[in-house]
PyMOL Python script that loads the backbone (N, CA, C, O; Angstrom):
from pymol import cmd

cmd.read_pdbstr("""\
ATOM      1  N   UNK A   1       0.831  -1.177   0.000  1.00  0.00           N
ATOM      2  CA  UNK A   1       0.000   0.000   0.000  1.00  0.00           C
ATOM      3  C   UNK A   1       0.881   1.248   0.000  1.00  0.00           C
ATOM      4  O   UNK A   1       1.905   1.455   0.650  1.00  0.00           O
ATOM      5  N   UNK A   2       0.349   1.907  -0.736  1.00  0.00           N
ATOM      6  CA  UNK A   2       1.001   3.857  -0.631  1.00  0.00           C
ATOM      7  C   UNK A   2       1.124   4.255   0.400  1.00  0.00           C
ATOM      8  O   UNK A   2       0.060   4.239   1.018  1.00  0.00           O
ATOM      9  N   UNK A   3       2.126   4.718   1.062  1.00  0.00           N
ATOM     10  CA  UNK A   3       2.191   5.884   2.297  1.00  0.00           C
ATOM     11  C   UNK A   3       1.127   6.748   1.928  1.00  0.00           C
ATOM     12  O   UNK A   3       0.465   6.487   2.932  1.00  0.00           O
ATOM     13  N   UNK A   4       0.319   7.669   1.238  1.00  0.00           N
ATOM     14  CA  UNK A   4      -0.755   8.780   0.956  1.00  0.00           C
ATOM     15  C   UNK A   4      -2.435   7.562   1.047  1.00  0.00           C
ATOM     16  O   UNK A   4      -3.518   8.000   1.435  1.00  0.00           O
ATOM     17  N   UNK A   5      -2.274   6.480   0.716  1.00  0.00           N
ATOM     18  CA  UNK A   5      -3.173   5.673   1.055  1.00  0.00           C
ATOM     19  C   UNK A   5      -3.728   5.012   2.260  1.00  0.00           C
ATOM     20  O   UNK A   5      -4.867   4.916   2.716  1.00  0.00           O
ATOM     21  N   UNK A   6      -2.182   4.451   2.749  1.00  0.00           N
ATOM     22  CA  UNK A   6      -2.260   4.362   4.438  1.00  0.00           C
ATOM     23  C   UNK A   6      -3.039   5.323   5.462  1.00  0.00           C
ATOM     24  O   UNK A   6      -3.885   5.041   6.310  1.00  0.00           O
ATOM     25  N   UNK A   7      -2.549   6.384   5.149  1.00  0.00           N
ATOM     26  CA  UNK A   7      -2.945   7.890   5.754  1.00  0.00           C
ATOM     27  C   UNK A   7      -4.780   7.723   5.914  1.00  0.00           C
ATOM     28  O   UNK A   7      -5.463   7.709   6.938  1.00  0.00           O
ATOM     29  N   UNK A   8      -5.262   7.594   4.213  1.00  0.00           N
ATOM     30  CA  UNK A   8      -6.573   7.918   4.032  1.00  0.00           C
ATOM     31  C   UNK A   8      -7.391   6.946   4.419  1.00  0.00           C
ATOM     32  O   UNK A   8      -8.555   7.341   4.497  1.00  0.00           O
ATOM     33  N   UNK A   9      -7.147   5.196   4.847  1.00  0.00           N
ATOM     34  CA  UNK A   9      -7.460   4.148   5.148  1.00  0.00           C
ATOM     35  C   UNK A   9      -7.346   4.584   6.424  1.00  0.00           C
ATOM     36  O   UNK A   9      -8.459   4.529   6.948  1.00  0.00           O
ATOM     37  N   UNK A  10      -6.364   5.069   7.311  1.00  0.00           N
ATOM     38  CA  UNK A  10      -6.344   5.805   9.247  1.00  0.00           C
ATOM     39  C   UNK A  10      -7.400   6.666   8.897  1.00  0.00           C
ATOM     40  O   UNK A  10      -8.514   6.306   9.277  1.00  0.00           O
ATOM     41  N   UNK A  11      -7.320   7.698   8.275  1.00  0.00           N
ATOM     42  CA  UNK A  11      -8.098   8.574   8.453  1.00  0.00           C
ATOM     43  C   UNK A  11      -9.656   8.202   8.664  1.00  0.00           C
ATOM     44  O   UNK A  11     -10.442   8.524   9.554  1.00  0.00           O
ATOM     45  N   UNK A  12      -9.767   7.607   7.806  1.00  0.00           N
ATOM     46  CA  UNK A  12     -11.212   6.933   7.421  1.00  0.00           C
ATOM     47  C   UNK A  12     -11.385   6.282   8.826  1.00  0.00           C
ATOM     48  O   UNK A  12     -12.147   6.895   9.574  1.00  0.00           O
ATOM     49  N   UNK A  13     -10.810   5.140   9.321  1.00  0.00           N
ATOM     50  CA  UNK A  13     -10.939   4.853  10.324  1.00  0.00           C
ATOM     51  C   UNK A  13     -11.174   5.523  11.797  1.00  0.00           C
ATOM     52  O   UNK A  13     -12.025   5.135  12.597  1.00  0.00           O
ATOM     53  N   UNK A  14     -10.149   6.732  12.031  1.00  0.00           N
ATOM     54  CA  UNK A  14     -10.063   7.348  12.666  1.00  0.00           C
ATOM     55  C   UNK A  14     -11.804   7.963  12.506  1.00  0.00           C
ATOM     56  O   UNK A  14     -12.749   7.465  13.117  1.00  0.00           O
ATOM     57  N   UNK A  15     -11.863   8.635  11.954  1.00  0.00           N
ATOM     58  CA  UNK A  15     -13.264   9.419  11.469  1.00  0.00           C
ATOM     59  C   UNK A  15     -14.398   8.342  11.983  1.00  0.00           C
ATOM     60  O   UNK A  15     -15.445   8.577  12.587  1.00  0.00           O
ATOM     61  N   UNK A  16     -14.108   7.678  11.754  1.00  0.00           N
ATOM     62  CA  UNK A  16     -15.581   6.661  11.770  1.00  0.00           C
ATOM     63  C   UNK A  16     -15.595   6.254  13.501  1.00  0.00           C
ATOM     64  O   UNK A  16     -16.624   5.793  13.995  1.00  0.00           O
ATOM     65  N   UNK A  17     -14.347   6.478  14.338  1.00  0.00           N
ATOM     66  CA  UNK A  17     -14.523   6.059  15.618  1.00  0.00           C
ATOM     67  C   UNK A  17     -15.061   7.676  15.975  1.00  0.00           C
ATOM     68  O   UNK A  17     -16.139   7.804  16.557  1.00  0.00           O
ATOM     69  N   UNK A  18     -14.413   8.654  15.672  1.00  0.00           N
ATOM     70  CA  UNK A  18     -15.183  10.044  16.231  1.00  0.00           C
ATOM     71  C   UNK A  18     -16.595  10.236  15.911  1.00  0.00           C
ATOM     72  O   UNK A  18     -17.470  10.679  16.654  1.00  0.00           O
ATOM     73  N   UNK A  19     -16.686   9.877  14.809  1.00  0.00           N
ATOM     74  CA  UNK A  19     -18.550   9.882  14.825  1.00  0.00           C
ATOM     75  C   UNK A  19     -19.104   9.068  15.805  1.00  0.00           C
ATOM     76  O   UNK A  19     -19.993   9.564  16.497  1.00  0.00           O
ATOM     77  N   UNK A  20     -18.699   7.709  16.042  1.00  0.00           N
ATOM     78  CA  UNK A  20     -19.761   6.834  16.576  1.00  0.00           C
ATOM     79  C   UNK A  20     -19.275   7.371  18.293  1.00  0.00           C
ATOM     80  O   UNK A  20     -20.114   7.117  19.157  1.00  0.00           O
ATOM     81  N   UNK A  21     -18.295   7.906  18.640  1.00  0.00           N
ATOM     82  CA  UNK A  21     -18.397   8.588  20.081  1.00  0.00           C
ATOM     83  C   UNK A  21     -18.690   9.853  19.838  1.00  0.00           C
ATOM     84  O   UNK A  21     -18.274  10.681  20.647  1.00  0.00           O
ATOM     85  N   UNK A  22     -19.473  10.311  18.672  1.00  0.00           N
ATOM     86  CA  UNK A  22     -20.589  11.282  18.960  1.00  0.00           C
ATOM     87  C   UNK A  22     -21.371  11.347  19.139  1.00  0.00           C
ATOM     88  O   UNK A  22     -21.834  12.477  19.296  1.00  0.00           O
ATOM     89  N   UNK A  23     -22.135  10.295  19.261  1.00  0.00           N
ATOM     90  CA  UNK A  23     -23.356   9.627  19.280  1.00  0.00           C
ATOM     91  C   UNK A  23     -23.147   9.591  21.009  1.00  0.00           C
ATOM     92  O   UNK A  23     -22.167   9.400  21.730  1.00  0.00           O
ATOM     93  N   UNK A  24     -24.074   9.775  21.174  1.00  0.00           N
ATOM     94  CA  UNK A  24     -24.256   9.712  23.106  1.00  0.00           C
ATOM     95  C   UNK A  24     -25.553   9.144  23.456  1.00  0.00           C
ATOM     96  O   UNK A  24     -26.680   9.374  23.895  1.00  0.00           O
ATOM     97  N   UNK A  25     -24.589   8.101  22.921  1.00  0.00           N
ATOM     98  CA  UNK A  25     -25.374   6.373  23.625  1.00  0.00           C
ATOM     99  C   UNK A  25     -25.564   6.118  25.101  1.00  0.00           C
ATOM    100  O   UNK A  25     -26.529   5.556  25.620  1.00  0.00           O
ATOM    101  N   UNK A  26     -24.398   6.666  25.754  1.00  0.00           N
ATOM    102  CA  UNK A  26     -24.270   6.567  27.088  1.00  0.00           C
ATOM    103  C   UNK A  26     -24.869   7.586  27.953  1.00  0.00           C
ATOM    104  O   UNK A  26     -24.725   7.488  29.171  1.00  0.00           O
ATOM    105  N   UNK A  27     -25.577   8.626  27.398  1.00  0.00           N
ATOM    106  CA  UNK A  27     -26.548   9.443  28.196  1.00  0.00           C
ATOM    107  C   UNK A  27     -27.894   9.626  27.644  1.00  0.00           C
ATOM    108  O   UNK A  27     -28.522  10.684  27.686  1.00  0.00           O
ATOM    109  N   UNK A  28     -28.329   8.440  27.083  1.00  0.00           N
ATOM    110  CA  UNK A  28     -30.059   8.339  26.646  1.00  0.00           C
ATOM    111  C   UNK A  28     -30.716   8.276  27.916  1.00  0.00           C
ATOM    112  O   UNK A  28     -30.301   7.667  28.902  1.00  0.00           O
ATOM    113  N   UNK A  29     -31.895   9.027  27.817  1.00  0.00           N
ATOM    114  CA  UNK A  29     -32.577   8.763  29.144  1.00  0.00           C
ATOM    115  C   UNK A  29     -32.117   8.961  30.674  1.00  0.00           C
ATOM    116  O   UNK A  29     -32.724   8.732  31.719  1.00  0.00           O
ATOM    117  N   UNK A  30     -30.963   9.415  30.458  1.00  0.00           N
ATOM    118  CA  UNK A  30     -30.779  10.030  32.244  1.00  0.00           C
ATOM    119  C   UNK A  30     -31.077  11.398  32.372  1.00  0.00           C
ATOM    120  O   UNK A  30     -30.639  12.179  31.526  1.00  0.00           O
ATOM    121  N   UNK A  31     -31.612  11.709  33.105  1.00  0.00           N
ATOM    122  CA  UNK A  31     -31.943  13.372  33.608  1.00  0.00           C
ATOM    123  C   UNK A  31     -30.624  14.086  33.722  1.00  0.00           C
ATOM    124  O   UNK A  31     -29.727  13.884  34.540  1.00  0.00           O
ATOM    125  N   UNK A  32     -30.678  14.913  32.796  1.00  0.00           N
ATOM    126  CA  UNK A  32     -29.435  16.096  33.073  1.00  0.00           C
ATOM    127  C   UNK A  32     -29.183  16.355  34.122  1.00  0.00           C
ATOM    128  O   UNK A  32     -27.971  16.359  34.335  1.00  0.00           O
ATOM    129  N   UNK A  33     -30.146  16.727  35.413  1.00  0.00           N
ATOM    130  CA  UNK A  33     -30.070  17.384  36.475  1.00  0.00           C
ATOM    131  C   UNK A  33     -29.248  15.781  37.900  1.00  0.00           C
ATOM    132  O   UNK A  33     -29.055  15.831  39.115  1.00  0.00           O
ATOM    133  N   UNK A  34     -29.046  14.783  36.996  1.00  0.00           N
ATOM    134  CA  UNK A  34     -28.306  14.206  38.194  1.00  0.00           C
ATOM    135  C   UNK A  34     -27.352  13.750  37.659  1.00  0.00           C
ATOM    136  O   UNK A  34     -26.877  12.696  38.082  1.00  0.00           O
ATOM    137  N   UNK A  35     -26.596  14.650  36.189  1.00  0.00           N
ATOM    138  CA  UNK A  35     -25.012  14.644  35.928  1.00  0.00           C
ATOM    139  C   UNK A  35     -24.114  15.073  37.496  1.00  0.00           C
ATOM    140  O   UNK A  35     -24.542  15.925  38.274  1.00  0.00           O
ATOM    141  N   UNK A  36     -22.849  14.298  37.715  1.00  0.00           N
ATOM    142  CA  UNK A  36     -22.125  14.441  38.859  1.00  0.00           C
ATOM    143  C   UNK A  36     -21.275  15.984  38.210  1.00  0.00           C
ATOM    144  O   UNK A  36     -20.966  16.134  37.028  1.00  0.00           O
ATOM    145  N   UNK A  37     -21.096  16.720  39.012  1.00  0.00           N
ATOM    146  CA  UNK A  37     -20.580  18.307  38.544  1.00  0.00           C
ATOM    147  C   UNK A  37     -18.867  18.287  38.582  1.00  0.00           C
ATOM    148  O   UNK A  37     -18.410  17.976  39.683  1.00  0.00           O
ATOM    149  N   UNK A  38     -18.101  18.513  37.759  1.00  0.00           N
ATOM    150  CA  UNK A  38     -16.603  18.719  37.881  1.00  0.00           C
ATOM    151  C   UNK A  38     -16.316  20.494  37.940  1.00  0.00           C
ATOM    152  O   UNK A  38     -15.953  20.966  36.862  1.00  0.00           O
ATOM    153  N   UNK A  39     -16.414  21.194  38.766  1.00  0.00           N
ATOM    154  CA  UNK A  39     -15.554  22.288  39.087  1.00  0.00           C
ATOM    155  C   UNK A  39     -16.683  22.971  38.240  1.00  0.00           C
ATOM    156  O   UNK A  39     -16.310  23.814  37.424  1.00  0.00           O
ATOM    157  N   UNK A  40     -18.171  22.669  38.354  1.00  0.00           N
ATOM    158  CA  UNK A  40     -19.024  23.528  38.416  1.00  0.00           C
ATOM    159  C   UNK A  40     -20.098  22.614  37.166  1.00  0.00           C
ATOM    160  O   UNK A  40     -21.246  22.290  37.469  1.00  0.00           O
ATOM    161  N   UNK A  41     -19.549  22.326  35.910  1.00  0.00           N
ATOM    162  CA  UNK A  41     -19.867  21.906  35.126  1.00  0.00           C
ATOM    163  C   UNK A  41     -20.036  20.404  34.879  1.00  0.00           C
ATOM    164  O   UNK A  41     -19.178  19.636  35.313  1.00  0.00           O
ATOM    165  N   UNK A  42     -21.296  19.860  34.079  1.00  0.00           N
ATOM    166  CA  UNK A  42     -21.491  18.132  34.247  1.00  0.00           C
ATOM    167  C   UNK A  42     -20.228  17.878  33.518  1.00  0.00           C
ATOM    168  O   UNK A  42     -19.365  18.543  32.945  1.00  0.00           O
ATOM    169  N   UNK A  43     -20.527  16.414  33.827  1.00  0.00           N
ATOM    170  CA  UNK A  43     -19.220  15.665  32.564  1.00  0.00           C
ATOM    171  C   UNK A  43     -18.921  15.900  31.126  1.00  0.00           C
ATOM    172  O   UNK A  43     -17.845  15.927  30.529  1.00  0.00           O
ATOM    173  N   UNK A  44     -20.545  16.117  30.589  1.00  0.00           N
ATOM    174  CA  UNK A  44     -20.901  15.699  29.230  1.00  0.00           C
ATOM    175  C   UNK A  44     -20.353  17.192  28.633  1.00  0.00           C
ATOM    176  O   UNK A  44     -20.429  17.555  27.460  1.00  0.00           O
ATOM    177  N   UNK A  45     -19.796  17.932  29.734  1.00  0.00           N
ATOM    178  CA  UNK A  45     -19.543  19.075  28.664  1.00  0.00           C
ATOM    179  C   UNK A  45     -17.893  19.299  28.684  1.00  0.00           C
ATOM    180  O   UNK A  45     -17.307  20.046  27.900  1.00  0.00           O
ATOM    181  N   UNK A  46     -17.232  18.484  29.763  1.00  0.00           N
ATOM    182  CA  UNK A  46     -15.847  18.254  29.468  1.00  0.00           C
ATOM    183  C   UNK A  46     -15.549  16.647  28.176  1.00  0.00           C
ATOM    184  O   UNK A  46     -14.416  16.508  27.716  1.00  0.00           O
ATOM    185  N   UNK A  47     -16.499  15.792  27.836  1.00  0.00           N
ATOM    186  CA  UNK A  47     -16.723  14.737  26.886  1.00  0.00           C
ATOM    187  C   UNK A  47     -16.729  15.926  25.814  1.00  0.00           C
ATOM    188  O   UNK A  47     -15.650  16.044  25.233  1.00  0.00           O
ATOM    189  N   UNK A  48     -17.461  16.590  25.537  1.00  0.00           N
ATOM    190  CA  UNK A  48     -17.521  17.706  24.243  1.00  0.00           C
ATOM    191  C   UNK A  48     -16.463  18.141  23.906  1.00  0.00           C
ATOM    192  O   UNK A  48     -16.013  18.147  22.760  1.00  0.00           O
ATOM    193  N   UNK A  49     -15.806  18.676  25.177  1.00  0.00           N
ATOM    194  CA  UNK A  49     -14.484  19.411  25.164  1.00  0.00           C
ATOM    195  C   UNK A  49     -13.582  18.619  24.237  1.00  0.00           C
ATOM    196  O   UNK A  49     -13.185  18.999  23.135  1.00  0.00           O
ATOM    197  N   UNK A  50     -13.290  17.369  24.885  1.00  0.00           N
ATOM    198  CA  UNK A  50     -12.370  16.482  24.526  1.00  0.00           C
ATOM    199  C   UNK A  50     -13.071  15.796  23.101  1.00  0.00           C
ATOM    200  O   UNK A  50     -12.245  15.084  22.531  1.00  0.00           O
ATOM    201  N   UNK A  51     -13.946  15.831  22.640  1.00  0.00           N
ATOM    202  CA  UNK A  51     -14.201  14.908  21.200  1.00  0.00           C
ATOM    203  C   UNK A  51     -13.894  16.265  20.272  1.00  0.00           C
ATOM    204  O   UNK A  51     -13.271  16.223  19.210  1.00  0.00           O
ATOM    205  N   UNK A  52     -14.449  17.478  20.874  1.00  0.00           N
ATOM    206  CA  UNK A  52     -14.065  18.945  19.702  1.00  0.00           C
ATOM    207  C   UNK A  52     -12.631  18.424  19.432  1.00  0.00           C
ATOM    208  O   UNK A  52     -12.233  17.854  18.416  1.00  0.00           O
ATOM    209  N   UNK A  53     -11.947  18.732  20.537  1.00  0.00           N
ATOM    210  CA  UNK A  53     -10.304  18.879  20.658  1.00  0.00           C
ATOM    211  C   UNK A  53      -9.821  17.873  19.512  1.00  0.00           C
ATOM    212  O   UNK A  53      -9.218  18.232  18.500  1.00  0.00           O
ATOM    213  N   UNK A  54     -10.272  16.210  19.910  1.00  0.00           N
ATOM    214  CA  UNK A  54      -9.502  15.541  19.266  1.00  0.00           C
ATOM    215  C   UNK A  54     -10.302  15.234  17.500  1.00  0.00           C
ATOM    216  O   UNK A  54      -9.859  14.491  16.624  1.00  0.00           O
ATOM    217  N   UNK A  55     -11.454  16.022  17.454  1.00  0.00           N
ATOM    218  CA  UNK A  55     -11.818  16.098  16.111  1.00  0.00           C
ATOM    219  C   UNK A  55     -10.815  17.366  15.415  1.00  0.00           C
ATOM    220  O   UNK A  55     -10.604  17.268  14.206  1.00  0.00           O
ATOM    221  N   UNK A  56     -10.323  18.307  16.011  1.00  0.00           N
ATOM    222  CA  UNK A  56      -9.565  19.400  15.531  1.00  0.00           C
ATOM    223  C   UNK A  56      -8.071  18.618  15.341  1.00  0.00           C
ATOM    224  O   UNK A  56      -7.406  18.844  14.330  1.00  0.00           O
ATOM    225  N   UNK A  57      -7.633  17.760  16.299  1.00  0.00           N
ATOM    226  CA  UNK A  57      -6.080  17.683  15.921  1.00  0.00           C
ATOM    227  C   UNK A  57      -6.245  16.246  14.988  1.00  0.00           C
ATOM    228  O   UNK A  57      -5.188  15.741  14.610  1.00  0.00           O
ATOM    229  N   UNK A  58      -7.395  15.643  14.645  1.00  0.00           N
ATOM    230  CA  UNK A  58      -7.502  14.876  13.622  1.00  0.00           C
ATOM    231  C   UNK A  58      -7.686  15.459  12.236  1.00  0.00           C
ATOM    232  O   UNK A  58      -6.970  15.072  11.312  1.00  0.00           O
ATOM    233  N   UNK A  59      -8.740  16.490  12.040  1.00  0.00           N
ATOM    234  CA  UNK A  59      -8.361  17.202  10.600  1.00  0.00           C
ATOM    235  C   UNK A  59      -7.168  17.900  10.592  1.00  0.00           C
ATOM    236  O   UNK A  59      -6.735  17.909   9.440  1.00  0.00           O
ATOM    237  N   UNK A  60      -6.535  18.415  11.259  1.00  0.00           N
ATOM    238  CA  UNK A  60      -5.369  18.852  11.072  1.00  0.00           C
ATOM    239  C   UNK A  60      -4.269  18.240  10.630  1.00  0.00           C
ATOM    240  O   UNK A  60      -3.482  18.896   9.948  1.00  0.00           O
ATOM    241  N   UNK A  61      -3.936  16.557  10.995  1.00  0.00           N
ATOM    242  CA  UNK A  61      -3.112  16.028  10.478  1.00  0.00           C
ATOM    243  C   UNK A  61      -3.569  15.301   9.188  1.00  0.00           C
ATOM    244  O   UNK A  61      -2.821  14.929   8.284  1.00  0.00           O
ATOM    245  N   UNK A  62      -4.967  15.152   9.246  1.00  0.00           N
ATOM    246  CA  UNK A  62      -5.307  15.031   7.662  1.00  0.00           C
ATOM    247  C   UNK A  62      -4.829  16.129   6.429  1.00  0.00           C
ATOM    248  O   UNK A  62      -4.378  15.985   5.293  1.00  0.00           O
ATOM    249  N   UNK A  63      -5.061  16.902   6.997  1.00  0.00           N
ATOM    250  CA  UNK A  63      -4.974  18.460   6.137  1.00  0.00           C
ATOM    251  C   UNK A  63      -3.659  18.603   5.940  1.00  0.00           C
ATOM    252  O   UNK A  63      -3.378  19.077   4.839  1.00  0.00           O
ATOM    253  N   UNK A  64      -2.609  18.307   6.763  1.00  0.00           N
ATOM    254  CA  UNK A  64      -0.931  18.718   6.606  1.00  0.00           C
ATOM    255  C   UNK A  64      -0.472  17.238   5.746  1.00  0.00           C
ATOM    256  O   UNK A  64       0.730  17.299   5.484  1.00  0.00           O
ATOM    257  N   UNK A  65      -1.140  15.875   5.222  1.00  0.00           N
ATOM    258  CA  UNK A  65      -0.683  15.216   5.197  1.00  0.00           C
ATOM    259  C   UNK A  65      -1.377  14.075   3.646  1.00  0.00           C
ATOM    260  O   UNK A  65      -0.992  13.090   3.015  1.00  0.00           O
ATOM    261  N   UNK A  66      -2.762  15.170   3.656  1.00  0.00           N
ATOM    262  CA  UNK A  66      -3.322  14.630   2.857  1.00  0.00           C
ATOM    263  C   UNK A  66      -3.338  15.725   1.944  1.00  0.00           C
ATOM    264  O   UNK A  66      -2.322  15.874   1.265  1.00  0.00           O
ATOM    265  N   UNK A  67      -4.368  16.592   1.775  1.00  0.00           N
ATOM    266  CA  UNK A  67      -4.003  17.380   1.186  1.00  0.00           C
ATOM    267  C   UNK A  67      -3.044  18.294   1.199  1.00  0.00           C
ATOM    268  O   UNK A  67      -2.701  18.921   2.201  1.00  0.00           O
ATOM    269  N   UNK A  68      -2.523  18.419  -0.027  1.00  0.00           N
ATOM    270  CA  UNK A  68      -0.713  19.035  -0.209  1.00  0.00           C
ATOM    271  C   UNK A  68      -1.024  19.883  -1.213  1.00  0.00           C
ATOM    272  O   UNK A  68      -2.221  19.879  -1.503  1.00  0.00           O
ATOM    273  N   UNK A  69      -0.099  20.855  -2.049  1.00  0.00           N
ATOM    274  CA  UNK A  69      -0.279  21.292  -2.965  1.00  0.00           C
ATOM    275  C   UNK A  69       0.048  20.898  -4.164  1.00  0.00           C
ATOM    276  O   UNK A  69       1.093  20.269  -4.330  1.00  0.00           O
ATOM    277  N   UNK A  70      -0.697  21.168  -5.092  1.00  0.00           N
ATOM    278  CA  UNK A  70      -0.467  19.514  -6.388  1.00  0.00           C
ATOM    279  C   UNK A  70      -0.465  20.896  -7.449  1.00  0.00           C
ATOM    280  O   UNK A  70      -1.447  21.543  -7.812  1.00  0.00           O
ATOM    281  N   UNK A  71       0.805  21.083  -7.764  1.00  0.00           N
ATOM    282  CA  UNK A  71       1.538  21.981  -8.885  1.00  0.00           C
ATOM    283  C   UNK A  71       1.967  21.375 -10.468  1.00  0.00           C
ATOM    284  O   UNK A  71       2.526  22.112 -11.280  1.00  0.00           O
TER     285      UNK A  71
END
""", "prot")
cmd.dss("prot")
cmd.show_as("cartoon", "prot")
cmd.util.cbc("prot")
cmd.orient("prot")
């Protein structure tokens, strides 16, 4: 396989695990109001934090690695 193929076969992969932990399977049906609080705020909004984050440093290494400039 191509090194530029490898990449897009991770990527793909990669992508397909960030969607399906976007999906918030694990908070159907519980009442917001008895999320446990971290330093004021529920969990589900430090989970956000962290899936934004690692959806940002995943297009980013797509972007520096996949698309290039084709002269």
């Amino acid at each position: 396989m191509e090194e530029k193929q490898k990449i897009t076969v991770f990527g793909f992969i990669v992508f397909l695990a960030l969607f399906i932990l976007s999906m918030d399977l694990w908070g159907w049906g519980q009442p917001t109001s008895a999320d446990p609080l971290i330093l004021g705020l529920p969990i589900w909004i430090y989970y956000l934090i962290f899936l934004t984050l690692a959806t940002f440093v995943f297009f980013l290494i797509i972007a520096k690695n996949v698309w290039r400039d084709e002269k």
